[in-house]
C-alpha positions as CSV (number, residue, x, y, z in Angstrom):
1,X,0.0,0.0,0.0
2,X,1.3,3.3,-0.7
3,X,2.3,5.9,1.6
4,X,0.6,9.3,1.8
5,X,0.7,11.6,5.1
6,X,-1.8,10.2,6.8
7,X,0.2,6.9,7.4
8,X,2.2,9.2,10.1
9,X,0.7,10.5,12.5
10,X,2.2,14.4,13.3
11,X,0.5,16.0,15.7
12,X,1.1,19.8,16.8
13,X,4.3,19.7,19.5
14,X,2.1,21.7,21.5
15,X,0.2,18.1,22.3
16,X,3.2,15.5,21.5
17,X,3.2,14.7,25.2
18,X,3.0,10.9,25.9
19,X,0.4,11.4,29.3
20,X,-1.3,14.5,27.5
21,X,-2.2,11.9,24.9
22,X,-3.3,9.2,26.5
23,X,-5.2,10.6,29.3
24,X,-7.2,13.4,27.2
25,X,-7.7,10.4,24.5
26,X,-10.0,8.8,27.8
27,X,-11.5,12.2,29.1
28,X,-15.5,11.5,28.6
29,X,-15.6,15.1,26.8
30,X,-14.5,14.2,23.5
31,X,-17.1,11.7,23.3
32,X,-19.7,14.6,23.9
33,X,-22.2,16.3,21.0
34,X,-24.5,14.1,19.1
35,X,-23.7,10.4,18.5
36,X,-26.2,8.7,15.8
37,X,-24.8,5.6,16.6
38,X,-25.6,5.7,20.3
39,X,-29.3,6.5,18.9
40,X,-29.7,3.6,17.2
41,X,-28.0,1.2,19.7
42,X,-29.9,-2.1,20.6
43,X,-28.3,-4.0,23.5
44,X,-27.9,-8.1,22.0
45,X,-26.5,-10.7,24.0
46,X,-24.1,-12.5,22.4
47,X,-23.7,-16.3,22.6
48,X,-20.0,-16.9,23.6
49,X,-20.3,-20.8,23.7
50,X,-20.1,-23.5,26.7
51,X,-23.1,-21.2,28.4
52,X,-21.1,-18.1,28.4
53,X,-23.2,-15.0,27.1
54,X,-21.3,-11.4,26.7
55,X,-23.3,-8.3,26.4
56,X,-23.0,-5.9,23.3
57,X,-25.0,-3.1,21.8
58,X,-25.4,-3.3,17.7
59,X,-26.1,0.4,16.0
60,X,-27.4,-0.3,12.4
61,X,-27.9,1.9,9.3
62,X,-31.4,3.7,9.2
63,X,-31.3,3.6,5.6
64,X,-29.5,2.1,2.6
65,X,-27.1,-0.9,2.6
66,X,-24.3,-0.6,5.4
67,X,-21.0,-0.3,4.0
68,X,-20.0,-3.1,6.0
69,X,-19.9,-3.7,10.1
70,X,-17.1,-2.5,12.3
71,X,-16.6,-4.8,15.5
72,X,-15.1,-2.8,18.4
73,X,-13.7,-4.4,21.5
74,X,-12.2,-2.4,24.5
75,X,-9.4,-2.5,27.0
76,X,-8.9,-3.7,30.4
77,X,-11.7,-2.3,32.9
78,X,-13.0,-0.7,29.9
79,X,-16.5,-0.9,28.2
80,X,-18.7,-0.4,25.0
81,X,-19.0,3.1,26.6
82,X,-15.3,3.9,26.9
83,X,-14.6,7.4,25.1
84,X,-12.3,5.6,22.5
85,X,-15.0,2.9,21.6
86,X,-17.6,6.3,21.2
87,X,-15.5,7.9,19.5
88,X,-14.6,5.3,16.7
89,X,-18.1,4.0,16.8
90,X,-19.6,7.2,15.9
91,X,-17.1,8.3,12.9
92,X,-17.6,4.8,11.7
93,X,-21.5,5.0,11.6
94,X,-21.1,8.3,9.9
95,X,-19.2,6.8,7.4
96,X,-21.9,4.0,6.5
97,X,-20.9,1.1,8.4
98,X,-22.9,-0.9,11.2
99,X,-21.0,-0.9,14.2
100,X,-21.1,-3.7,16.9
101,X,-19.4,-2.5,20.5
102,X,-18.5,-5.5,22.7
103,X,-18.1,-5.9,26.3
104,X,-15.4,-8.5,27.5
105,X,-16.9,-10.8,30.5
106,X,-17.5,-8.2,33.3
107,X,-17.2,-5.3,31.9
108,X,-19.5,-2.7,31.4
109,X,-22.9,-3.5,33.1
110,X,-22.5,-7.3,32.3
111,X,-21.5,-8.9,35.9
112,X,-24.5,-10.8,36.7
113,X,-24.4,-12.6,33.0
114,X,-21.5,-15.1,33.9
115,X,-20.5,-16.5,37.2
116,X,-17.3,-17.6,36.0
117,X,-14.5,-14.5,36.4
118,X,-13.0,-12.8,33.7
119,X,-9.3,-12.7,32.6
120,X,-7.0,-12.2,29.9
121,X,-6.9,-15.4,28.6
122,X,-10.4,-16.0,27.3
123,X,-9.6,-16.1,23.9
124,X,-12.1,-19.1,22.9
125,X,-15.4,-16.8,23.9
126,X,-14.4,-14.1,22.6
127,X,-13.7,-15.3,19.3
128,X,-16.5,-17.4,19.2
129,X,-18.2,-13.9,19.9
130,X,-16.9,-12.3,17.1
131,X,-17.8,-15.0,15.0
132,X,-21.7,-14.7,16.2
133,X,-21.8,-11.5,15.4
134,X,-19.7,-11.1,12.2
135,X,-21.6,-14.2,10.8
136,X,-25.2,-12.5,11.9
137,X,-24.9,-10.3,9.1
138,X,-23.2,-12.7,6.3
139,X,-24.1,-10.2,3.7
140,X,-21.6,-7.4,5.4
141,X,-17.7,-7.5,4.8
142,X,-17.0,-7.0,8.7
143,X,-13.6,-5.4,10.5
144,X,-12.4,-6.2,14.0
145,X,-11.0,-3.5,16.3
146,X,-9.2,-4.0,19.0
147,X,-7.8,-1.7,21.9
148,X,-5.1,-2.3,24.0
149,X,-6.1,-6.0,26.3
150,X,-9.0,-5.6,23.2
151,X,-6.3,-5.2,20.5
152,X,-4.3,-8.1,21.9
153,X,-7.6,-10.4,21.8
154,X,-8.1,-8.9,18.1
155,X,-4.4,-10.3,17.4
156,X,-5.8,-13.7,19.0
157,X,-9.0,-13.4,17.0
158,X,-6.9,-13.0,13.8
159,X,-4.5,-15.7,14.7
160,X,-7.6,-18.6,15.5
161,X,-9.3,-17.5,12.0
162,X,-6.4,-18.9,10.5
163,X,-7.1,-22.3,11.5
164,X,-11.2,-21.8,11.7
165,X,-12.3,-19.1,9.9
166,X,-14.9,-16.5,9.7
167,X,-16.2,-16.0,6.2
168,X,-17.0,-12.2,6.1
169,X,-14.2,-10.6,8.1
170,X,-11.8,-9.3,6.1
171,X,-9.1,-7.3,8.3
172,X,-8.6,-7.1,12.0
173,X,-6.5,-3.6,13.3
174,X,-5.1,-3.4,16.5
175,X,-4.6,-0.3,18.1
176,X,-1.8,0.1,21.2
177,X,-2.2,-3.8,21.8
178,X,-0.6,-5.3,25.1
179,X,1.9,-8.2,23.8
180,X,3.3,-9.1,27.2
181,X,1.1,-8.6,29.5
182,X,3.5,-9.0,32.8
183,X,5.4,-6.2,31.0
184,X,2.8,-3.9,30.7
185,X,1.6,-4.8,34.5
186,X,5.1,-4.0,35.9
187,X,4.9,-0.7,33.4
188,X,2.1,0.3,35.1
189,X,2.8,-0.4,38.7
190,X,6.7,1.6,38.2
191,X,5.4,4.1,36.1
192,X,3.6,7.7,37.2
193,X,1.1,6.8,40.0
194,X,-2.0,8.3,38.3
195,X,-1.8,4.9,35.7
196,X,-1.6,2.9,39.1
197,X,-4.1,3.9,40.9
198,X,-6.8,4.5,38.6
199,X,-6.6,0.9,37.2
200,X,-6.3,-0.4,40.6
201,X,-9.8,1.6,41.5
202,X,-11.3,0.3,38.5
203,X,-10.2,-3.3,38.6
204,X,-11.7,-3.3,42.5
205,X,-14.7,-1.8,41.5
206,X,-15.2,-4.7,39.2
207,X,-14.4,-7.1,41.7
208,X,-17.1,-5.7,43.8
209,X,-19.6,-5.6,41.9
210,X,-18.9,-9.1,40.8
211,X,-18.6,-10.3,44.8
212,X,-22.4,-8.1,44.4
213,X,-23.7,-10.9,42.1
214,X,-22.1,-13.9,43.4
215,X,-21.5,-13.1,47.2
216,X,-21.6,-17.3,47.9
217,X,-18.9,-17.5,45.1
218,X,-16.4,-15.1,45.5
219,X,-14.8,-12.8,48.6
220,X,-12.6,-10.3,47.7
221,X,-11.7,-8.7,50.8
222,X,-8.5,-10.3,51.3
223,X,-7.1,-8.7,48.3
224,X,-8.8,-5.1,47.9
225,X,-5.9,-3.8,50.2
226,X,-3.2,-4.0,47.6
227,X,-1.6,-1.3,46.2
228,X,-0.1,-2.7,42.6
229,X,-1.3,-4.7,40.3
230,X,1.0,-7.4,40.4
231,X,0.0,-7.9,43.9
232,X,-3.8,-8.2,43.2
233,X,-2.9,-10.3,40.3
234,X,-0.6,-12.8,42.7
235,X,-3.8,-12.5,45.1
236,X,-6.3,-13.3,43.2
237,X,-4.8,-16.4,41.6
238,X,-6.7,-18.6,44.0
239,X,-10.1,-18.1,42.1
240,X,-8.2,-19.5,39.1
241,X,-7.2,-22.7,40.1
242,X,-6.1,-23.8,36.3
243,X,-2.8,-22.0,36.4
244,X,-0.1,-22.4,38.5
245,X,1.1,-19.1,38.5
246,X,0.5,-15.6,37.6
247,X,3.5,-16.0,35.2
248,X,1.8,-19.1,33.4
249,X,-1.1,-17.2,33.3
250,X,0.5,-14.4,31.4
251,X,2.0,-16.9,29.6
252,X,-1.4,-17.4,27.8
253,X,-1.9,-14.4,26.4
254,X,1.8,-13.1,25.5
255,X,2.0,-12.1,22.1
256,X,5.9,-11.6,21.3
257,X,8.7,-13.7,19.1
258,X,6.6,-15.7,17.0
259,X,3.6,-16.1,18.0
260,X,2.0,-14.0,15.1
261,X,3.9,-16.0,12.4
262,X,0.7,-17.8,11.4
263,X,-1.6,-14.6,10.7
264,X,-3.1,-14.9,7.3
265,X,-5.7,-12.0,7.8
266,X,-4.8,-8.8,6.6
267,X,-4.2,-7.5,10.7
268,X,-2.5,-3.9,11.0
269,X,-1.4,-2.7,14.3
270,X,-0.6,0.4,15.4
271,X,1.6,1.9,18.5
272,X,3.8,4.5,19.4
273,X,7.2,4.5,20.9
274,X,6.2,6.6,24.1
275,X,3.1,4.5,25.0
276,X,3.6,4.4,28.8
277,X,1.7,1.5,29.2
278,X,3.2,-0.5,26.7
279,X,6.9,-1.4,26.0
280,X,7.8,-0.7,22.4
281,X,10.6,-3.3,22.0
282,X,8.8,-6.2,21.7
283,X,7.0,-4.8,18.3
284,X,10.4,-5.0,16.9
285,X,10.9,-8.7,17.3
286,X,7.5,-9.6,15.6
287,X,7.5,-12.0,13.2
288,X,8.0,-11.2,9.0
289,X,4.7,-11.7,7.5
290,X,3.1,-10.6,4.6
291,X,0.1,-10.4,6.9
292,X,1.0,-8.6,9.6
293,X,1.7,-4.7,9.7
294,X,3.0,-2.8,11.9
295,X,3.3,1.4,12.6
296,X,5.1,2.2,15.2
297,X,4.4,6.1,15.5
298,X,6.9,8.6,17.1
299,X,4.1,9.9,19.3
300,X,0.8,9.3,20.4
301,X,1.1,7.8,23.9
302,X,-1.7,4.4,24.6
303,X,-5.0,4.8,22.7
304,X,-4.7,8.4,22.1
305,X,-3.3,9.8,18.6
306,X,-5.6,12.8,19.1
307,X,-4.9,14.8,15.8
308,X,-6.5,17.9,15.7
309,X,-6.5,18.1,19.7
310,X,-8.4,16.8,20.9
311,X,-11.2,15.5,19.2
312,X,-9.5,14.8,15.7
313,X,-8.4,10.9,16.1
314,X,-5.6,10.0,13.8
315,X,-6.4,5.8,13.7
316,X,-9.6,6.3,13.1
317,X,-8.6,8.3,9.6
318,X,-5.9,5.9,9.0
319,X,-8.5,2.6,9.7
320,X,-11.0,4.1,7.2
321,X,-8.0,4.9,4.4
322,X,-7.2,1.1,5.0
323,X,-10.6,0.0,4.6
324,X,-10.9,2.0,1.2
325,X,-7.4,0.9,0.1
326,X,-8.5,-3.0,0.3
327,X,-11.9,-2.6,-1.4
328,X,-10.6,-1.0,-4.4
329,X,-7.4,-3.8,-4.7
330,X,-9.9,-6.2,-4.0
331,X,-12.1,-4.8,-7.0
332,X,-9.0,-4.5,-9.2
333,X,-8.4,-8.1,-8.6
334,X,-12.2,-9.0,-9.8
335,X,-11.6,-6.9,-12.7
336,X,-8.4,-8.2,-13.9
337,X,-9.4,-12.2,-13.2
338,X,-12.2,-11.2,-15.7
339,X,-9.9,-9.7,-18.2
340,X,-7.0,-11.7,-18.1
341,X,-3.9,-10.6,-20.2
342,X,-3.5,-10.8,-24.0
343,X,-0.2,-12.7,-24.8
């Protein structure tokens, strides 16, 4: 694909700052004004498989044929209401396309669906998700979007299509993925104490309210004193009796060396070298595939990419321009199939 300006993302110096980035890319206010999609929102439960059922909302087109359905997914201790999954959703619908916002197992308001806990390594449900609701609209060419724990299940997503696919979805992006996920927890818990602490008040929130719902099942209290995440991770192994460890947990879900090698899925992810949450070395050692592609931005701290400041998004410009870039090499390829050469 060829390279134009918009493939680099150059924001104003004035708003290059890793932290001003990331935090004003989460600040509720740039999801503010009208929002179609959120008009047109029905909430769906989505069957996950083995009994598990995760909770979405599905915005269709009023009129005319979609231009194809966008499948959003959020990060850790976010939800279908996080400013980045507005945000995208809404310049998404504008452009045509049905959009699809997921919630991950507890997330959102979707506690009480499950009694089983949530973690990083349910990669089976979610993709089997994904697959429910690409494949409920058959007719629609459909794109996965991930962010951060969501763009490192969209990597997973991509990587499980290649052995059991899903008909209609043509590209997966993935936008400031976690790839080791005991890195980014130690980035966290060493790095400024605003991270820290409000994904320590969120994560204990979440455990409350799922104590809330199951209070025969599960009793947090011996773990809502702790100040890092690493420690609330070690703590709350115990309600995860199928790993031995927090480390072979990780393990699960760790996305470096290799393990994208078998991607055959268009899959485009995109980072930035100052993400504070995410280490940008291991996005070097990912594997050479004609599949997999990778901009690592200057700038742009984790999710943000905020281009104009703040509500102009760069990856939002950048996902659409990839969209329109496949369609037309995929027409070009119908065409010329019909009109093969003359020797």
């Amino acid at each position: 694909m060829n390279n134009s300006d918009e493939d680099f993302f150059s924001p104003s110096v004035l708003f290059r700052n890793a932290y001003i980035q990331t935090i004003f890319g989460s600040l509720h206010f740039r999801a503010i004004g009208k929002n179609e999609m959120l008009t047109s929102a029905e909430e769906k439960i989505v069957d996950a498989g083995n009994g598990v059922r995760l909770l979405g909302y599905y915005s269709r087109q009023k009129t005319g044929h979609p231009a194809g359905m966008i499948i959003t997914v959020h990060g850790w201790e976010g939800s279908v209401d996080s400013t980045y999954m507005l945000s995208t959703g809404r310049f998404f619908y504008r452009l045509g396309y049905d959009v699809f916002r997921l919630n991950l197992r507890d997330h959102g308001r979707s506690h009480c669906l499950n009694e089983g806990l949530f973690h990083g390594a349910l990669t089976e449900e979610v993709f089997t998700a994904v697959k429910e609701i690409a494949q409920s609209r058959p007719d629609l060419s459909c794109y996965l979007i991930g962010f951060s724990l969501g763009g490192n299940f969209a990597l997973r997503v991509a990587l499980k299509h290649s052995s059991c696919p899903i008909s209609n979805l043509k590209m997966v992006f993935s936008i400031s993925p976690t790839l080791d996920p005991y890195k980014s927890t130690l980035a966290i818990d060493e790095g400024p104490a605003v991270y820290r602490r409000y994904f320590l008040f969120k994560w204990k929130r979440s455990l409350r309210q799922k104590q809330l719902c199951f209070p025969d099942v599960y009793r947090f209290d011996s773990i809502l004193d702790q100040r890092t995440l690493l420690g609330m991770t070690e703590g709350i192994m115990k309600w995860y009796p199928q790993f031995k460890n927090y480390r072979e947990y990780f393990n699960l879900y760790t996305l470096t060396g290799d393990a994208l090698s078998s991607v055959a899925i268009p899959v485009f992810i995109m980072t930035s070298r100052d993400d504070p949450v995410v280490p940008v070395e291991d996005f070097y050692g990912l594997p050479s595939n004609p599949y997999l592609h990778v901009s690592i931005q200057q700038s742009g701290g984790h999710c943000g990419f905020l281009d104009p400041f703040p509500f102009g998004c760069w990856y939002e410009r950048r996902i659409a321009r990839l969209i329109q870039q496949q369609l037309k090499s995929d027409d070009s390829a119908v065409r010329d199939s019909g009109n093969p050469d003359e020797t």
